[in-house]
CHARMM internal coordinates of N, CA and C (Angstrom, degrees):
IC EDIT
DIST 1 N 1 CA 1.4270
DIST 1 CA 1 C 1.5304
ANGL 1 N 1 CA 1 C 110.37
DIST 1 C 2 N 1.4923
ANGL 1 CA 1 C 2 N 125.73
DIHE 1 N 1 CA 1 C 2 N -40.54
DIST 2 N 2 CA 0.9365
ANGL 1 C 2 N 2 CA 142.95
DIHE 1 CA 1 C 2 N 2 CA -151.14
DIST 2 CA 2 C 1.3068
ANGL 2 N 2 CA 2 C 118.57
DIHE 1 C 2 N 2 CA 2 C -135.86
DIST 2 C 3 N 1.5651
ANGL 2 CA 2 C 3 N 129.78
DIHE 2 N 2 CA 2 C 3 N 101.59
DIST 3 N 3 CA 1.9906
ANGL 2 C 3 N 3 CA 131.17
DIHE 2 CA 2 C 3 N 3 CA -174.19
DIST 3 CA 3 C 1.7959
ANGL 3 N 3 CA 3 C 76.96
DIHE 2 C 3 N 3 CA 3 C -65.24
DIST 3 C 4 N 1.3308
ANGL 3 CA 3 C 4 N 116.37
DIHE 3 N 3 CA 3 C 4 N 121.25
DIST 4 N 4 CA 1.4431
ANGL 3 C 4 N 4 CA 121.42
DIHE 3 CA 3 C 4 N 4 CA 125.77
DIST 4 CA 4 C 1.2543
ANGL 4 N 4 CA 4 C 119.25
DIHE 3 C 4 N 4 CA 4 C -131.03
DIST 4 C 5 N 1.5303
ANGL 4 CA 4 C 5 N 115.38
DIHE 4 N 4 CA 4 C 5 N 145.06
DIST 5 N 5 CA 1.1253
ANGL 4 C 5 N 5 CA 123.34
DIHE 4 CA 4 C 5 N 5 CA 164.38
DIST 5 CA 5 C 1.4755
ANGL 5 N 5 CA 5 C 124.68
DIHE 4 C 5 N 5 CA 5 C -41.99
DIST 5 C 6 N 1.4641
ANGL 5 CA 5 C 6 N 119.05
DIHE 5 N 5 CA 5 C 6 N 150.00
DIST 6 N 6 CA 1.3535
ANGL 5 C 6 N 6 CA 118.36
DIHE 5 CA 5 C 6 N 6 CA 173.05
DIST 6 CA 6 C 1.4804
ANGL 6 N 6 CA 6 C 109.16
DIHE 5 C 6 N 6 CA 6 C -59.00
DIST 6 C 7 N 1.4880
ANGL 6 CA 6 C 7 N 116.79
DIHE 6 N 6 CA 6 C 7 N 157.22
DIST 7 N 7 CA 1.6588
ANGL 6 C 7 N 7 CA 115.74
DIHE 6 CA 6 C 7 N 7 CA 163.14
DIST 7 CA 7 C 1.1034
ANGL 7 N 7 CA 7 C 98.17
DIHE 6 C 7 N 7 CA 7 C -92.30
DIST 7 C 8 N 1.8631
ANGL 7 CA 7 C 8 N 99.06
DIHE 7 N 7 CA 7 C 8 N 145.61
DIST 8 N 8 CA 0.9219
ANGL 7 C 8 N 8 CA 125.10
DIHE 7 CA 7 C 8 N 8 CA -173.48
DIST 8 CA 8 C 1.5742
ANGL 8 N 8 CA 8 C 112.04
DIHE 7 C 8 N 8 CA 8 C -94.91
DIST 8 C 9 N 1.5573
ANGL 8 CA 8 C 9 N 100.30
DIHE 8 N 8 CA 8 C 9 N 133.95
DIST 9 N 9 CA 1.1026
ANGL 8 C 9 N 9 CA 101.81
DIHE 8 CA 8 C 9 N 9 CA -169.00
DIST 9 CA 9 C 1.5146
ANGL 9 N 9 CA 9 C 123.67
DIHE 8 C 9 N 9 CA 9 C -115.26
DIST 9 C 10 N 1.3978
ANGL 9 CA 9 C 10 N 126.45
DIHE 9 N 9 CA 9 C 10 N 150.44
DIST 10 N 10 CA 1.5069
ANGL 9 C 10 N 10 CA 115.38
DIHE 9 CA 9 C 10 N 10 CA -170.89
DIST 10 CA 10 C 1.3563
ANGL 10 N 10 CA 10 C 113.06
DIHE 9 C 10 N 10 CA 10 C -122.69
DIST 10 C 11 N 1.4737
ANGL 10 CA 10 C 11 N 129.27
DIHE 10 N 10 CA 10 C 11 N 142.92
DIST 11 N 11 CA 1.0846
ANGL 10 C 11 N 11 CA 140.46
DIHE 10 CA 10 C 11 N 11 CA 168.78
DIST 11 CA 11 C 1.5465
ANGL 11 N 11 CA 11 C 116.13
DIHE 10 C 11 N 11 CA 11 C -49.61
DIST 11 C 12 N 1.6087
ANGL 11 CA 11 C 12 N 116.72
DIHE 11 N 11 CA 11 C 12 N 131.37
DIST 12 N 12 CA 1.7033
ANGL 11 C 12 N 12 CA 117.30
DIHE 11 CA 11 C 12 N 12 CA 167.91
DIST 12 CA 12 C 1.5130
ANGL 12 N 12 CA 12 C 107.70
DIHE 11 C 12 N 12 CA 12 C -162.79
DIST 12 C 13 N 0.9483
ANGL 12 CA 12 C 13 N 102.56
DIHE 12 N 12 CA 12 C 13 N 157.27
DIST 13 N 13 CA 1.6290
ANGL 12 C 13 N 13 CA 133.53
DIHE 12 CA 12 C 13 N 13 CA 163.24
DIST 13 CA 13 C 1.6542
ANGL 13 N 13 CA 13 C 134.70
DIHE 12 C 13 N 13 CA 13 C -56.44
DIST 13 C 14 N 1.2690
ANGL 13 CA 13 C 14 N 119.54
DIHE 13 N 13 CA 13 C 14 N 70.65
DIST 14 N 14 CA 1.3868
ANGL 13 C 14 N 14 CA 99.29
DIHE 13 CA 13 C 14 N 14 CA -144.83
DIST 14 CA 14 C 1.6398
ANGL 14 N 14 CA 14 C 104.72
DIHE 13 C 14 N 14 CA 14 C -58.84
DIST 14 C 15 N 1.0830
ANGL 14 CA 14 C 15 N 124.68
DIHE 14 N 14 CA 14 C 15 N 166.71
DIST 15 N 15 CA 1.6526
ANGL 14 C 15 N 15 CA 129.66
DIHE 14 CA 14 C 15 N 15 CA -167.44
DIST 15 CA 15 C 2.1218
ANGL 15 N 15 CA 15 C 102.56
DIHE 14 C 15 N 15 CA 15 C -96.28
DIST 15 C 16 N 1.6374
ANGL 15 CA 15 C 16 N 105.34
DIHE 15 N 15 CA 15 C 16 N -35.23
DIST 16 N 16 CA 1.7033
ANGL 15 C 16 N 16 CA 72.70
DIHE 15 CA 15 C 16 N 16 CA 165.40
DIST 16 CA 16 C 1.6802
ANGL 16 N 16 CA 16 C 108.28
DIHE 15 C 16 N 16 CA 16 C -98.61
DIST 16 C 17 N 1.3907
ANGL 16 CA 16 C 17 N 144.94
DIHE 16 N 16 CA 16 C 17 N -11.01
DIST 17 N 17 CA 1.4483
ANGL 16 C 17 N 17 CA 105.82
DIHE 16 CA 16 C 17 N 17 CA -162.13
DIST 17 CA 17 C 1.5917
ANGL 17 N 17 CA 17 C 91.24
DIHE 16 C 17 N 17 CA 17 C -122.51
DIST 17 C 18 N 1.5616
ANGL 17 CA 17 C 18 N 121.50
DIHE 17 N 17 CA 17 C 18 N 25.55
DIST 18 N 18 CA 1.0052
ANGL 17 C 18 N 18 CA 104.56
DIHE 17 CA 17 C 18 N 18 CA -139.82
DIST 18 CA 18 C 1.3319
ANGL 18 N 18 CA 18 C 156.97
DIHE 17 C 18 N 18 CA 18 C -17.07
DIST 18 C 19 N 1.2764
ANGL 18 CA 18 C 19 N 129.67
DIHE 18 N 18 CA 18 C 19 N 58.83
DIST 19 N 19 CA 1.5080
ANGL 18 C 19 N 19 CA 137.95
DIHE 18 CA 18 C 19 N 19 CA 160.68
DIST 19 CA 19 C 1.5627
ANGL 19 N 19 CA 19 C 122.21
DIHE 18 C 19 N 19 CA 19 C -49.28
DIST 19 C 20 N 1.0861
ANGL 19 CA 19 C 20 N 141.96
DIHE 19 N 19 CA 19 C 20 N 164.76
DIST 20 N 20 CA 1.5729
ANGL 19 C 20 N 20 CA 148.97
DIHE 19 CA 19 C 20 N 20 CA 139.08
DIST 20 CA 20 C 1.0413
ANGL 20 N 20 CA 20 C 101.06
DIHE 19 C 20 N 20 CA 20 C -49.70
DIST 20 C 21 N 1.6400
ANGL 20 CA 20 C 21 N 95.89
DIHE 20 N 20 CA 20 C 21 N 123.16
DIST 21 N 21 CA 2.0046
ANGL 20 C 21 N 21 CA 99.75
DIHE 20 CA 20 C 21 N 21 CA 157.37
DIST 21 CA 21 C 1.5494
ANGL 21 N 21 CA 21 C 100.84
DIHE 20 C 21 N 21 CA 21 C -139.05
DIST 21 C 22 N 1.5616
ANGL 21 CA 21 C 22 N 98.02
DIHE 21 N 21 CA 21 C 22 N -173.04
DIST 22 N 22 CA 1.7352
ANGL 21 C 22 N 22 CA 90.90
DIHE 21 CA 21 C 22 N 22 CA 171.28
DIST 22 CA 22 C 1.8468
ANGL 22 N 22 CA 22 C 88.58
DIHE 21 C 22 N 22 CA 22 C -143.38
DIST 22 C 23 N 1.5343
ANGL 22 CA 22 C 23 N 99.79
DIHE 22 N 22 CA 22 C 23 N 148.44
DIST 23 N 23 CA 1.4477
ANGL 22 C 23 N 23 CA 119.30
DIHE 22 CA 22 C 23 N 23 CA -164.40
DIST 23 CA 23 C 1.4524
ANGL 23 N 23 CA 23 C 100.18
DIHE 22 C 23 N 23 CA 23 C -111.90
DIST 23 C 24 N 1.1035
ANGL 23 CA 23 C 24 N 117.23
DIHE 23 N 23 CA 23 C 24 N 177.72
DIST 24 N 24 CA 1.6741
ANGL 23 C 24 N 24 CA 133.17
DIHE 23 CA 23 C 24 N 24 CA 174.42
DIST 24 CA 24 C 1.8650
ANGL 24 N 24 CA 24 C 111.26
DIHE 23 C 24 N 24 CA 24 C -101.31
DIST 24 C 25 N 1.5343
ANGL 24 CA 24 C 25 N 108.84
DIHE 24 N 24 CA 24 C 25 N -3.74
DIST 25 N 25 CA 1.2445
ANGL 24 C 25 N 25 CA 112.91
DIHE 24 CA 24 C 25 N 25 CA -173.77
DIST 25 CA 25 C 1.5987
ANGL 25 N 25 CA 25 C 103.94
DIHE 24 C 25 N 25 CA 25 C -124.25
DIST 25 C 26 N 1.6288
ANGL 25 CA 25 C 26 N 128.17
DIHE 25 N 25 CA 25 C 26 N 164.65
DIST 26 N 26 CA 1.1215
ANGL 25 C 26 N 26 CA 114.84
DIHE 25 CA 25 C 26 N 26 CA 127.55
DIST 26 CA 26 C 1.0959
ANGL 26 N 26 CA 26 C 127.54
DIHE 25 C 26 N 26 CA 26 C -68.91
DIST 26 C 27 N 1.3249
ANGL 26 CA 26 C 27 N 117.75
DIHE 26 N 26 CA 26 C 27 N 149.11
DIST 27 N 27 CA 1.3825
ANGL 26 C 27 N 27 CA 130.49
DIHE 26 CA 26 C 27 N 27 CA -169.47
DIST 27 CA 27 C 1.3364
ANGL 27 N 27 CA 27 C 102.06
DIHE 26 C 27 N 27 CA 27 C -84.75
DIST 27 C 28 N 1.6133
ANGL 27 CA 27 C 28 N 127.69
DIHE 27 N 27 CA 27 C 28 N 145.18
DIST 28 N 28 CA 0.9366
ANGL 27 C 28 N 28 CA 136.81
DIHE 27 CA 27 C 28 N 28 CA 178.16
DIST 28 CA 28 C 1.5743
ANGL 28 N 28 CA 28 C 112.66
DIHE 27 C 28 N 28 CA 28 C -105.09
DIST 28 C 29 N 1.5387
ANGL 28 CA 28 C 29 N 127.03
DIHE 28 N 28 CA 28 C 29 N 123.06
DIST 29 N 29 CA 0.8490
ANGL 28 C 29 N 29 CA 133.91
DIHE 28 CA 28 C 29 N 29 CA -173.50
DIST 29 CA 29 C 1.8731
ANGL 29 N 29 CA 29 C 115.45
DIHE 28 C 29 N 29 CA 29 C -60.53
DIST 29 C 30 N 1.3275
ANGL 29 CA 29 C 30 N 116.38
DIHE 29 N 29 CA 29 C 30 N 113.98
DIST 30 N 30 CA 1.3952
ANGL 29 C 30 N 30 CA 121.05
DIHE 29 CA 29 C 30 N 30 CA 176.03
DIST 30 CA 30 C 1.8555
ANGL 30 N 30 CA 30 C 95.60
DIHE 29 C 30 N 30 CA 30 C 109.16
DIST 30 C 31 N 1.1412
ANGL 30 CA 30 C 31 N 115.73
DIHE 30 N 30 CA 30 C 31 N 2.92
DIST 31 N 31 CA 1.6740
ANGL 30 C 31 N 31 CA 104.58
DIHE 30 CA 30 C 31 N 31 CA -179.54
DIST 31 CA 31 C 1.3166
ANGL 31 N 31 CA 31 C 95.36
DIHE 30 C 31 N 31 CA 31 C -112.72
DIST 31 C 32 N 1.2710
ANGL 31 CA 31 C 32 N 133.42
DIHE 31 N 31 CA 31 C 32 N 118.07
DIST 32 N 32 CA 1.6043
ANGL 31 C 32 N 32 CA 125.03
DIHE 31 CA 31 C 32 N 32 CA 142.35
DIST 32 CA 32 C 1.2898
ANGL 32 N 32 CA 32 C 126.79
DIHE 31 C 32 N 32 CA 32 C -20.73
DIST 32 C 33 N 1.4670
ANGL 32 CA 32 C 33 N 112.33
DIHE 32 N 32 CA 32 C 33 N 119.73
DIST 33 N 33 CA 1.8593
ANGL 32 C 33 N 33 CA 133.06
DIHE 32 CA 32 C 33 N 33 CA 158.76
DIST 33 CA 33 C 1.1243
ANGL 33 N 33 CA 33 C 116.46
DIHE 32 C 33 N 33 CA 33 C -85.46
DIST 33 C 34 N 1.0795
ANGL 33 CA 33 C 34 N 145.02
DIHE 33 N 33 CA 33 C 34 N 104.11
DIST 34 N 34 CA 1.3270
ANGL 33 C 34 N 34 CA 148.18
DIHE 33 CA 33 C 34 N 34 CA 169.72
DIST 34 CA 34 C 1.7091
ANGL 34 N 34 CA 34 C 111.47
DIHE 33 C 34 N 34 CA 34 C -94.40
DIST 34 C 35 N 1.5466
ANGL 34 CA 34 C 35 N 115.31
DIHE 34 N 34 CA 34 C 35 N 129.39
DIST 35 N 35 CA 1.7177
ANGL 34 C 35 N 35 CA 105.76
DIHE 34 CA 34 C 35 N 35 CA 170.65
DIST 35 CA 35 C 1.0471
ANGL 35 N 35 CA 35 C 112.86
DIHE 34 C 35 N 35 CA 35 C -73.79
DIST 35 C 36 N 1.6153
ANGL 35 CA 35 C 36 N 113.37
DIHE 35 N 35 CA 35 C 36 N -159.41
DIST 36 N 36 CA 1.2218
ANGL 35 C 36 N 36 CA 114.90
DIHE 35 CA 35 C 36 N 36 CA -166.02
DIST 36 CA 36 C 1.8186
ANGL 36 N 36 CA 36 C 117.86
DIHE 35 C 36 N 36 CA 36 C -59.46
DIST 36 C 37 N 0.9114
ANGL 36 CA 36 C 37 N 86.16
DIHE 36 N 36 CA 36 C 37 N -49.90
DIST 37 N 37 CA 2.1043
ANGL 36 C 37 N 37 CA 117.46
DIHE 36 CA 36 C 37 N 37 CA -154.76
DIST 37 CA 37 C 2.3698
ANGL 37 N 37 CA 37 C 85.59
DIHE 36 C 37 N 37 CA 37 C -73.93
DIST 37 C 38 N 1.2550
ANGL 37 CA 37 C 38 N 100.50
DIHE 37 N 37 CA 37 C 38 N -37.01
DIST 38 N 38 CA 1.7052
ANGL 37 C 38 N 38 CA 85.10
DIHE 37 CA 37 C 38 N 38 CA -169.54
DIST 38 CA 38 C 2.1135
ANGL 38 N 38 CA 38 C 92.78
DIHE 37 C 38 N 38 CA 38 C -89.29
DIST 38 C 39 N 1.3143
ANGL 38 CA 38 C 39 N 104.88
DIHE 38 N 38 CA 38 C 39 N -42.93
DIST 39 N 39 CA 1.6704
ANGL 38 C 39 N 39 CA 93.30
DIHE 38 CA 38 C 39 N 39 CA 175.03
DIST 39 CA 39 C 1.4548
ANGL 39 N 39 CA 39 C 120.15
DIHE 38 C 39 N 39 CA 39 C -51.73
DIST 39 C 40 N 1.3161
ANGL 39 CA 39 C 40 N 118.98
DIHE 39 N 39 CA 39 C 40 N -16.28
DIST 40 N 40 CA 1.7980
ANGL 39 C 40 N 40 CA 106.50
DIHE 39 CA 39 C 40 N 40 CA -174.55
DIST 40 CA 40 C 1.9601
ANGL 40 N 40 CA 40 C 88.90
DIHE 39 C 40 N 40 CA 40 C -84.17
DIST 40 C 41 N 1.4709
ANGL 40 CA 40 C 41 N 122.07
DIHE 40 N 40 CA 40 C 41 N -28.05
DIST 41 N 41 CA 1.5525
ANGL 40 C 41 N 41 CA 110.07
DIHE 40 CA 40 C 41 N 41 CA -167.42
DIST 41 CA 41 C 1.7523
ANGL 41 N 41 CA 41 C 99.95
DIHE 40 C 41 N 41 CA 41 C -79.96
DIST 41 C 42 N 1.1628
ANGL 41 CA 41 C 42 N 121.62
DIHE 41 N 41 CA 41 C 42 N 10.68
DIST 42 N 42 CA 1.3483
ANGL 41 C 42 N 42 CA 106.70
DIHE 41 CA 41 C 42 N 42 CA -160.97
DIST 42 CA 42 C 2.0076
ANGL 42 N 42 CA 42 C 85.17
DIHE 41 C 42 N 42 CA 42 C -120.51
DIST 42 C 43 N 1.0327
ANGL 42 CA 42 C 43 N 116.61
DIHE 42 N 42 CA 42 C 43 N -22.64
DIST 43 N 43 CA 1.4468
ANGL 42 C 43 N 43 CA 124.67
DIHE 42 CA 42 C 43 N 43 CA -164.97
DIST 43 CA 43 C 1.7854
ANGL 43 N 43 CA 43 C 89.99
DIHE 42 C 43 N 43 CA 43 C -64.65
DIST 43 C 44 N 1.7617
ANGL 43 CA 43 C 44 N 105.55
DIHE 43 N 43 CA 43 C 44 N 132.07
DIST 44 N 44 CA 1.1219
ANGL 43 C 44 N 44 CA 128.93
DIHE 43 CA 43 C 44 N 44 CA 170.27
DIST 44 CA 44 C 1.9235
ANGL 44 N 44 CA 44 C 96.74
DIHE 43 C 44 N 44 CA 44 C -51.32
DIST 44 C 45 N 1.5997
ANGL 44 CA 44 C 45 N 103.73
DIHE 44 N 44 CA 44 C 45 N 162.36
DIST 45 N 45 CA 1.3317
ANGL 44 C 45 N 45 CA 107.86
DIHE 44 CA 44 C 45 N 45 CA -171.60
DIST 45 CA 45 C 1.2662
ANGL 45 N 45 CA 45 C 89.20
DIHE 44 C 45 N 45 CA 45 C -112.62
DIST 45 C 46 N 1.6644
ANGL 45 CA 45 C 46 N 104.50
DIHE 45 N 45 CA 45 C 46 N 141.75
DIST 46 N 46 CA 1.7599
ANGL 45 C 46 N 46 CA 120.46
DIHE 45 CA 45 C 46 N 46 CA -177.36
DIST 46 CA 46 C 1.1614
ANGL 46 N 46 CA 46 C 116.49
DIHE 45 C 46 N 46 CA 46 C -74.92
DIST 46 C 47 N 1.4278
ANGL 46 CA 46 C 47 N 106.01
DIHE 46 N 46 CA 46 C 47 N 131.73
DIST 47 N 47 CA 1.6109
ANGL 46 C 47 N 47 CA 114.70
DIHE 46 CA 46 C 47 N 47 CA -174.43
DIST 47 CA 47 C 1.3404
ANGL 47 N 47 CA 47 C 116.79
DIHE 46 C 47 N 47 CA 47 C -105.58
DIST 47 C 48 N 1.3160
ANGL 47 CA 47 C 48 N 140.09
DIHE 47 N 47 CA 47 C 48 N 133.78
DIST 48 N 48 CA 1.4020
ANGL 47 C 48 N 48 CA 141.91
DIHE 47 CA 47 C 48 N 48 CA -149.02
DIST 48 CA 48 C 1.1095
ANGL 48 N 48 CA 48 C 105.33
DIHE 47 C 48 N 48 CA 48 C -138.03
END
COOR INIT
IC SEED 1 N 1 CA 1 C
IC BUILD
């Protein structure tokens, strides 16, 4: 529907297992990056 550009993506460290990942943000220095697989264990649990 829509030409958009790819998101741009940036290289980081995730903060618990540390591996290489790449995020949708720059990373802000002093905030935890988490990849994929450690950000879903850190994600608040949904309240209904």
């Amino acid at each position: 529907m829509y030409d958009r550009p790819p998101k741009e993506k940036h290289k980081a460290i995730c903060s618990d297992c540390k591996k290489e990942c790449e995020v949708p943000f720059k990373p802000t220095e002093g905030r935890p990056v988490y990849c994929r697989d450690c950000f879903s264990k850190h994600k608040p649990a949904k309240r209904y």
